[in-house]
N, C-alpha and C positions, 0 to 999 in steps of 0.2 A: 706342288702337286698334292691335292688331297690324298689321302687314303681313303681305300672303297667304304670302310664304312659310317667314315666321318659324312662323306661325299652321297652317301644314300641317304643317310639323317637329314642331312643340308636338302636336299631333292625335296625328302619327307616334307619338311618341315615348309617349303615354299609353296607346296602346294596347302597348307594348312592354313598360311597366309591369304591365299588366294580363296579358301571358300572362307573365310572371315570376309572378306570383302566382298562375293557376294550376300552373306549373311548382314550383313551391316546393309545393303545395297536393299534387299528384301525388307528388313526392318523402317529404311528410309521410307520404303511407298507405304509400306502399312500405316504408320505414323500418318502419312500426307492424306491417305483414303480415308483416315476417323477425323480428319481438321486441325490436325497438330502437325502445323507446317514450321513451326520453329522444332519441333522435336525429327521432324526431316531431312530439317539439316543439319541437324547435329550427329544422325546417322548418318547422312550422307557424305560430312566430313570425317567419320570414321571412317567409310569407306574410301575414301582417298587415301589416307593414314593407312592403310594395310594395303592397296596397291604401291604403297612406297615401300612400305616392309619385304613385301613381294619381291618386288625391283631389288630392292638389297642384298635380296639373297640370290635371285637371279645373276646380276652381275658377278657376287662374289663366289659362286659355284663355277661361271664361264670364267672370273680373272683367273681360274685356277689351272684351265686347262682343261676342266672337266663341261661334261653335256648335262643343260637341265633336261627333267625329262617330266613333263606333265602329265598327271594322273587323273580318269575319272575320278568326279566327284559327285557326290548328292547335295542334290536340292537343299539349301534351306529350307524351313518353315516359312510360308506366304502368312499363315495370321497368328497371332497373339490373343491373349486376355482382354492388353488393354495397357496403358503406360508404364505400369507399375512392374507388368510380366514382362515387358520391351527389355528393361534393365536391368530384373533381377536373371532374362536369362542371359545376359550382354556379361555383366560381370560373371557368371559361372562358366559363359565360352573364355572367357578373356583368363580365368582363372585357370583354364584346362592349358590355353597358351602358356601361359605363365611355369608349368609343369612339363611341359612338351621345349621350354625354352632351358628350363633347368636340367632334364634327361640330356640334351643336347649338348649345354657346356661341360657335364660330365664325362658325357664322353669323349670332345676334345680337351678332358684333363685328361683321361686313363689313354685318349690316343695320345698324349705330349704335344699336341696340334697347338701350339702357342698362337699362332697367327688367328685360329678360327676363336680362340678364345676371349681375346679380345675384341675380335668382329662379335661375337654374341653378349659383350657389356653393354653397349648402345640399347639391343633389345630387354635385357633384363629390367637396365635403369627404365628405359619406359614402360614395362611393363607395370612397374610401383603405381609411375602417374595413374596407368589405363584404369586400375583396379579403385585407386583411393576417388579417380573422377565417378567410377560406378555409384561407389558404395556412400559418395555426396547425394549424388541426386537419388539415389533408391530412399535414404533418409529423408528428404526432403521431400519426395514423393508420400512417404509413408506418413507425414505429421501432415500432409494436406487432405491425403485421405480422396475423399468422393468433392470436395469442395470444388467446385468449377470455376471459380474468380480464382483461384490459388491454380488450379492445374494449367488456366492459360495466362497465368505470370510466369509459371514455370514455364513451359511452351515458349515464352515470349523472351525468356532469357538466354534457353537453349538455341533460338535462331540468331543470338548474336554469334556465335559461335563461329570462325574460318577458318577456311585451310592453309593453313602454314608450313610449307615443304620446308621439313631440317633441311641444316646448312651443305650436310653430304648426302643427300639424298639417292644420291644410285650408287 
């Protein structure tokens, strides 16, 4: 059994997943609406990747005994600048996560929650990936510049991109 306030965090926190996922989901159309259908889906497969995260915390909130409890949320943002704004503001969300994942395994230190602290290793270690993938293509964005042969090579590499559900996914 959780403790109430491990157990509110954890609530907290799934819903935090869950507007990542539309915010990823919003970024996907916008991306497809300017002709960057390879940068589409590469939001689009973040957005699968945080409805698993979602699910992760879902599940391990109900194996505990405890009720998830879903919260309004606000809209994302529908438009952007433009490729460069897509992922400089992708890694500042992902970076806010990354701080909201850190607050959280603190607290299942100071609560002694052993179990939930190692359920929150998984997301830390990906959090590294989520950050250093931004902070690739934000550079790589930035030495192409306004260059349009360069920005749909980029484009054309980001749609190789798939979703690949971890091995414990729920």
């Amino acid at each position: 059994m959780l403790k109430k306030k491990v157990s509110e965090a954890l609530n907290k926190h799934l819903n935090k997943e869950m507007y990542s996922a539309n915010l990823y989901l919003s970024m996907s159309s916008f991306a497809g609406s300017i002709g960057f259908k390879g940068t589409a889906n590469w939001f689009m497969v973040q957005y699968q990747e945080e409805m698993v995260h979602a699910m992760k915390f879902y599940n391990y909130i109900n194996s505990h005994g405890e009720h998830v409890q879903m919260a309004a949320m606000a809209a994302p943002p529908a438009t952007f600048k433009g490729l460069l704004d897509l992922f400089e503001q992708t890694l500042k969300h992902e970076m806010s996560i990354t701080s909201a994942l850190n607050d959280l395994l603190d607290l299942a230190l100071t609560e002694k929650d052993h179990a939930t602290n190692i359920f929150l290793q998984w997301f830390i270690t990906e959090q590294i990936e989520e950050e250093e993938n931004d902070r690739d293509i934000i550079g790589k964005l930035k030495l192409i510049g306004d260059n349009g042969q360069g920005l749909l090579m980029l484009d054309s590499e980001l749609g190789t991109r798939v979703f690949v559900p971890p091995a414990t996914a729920a």
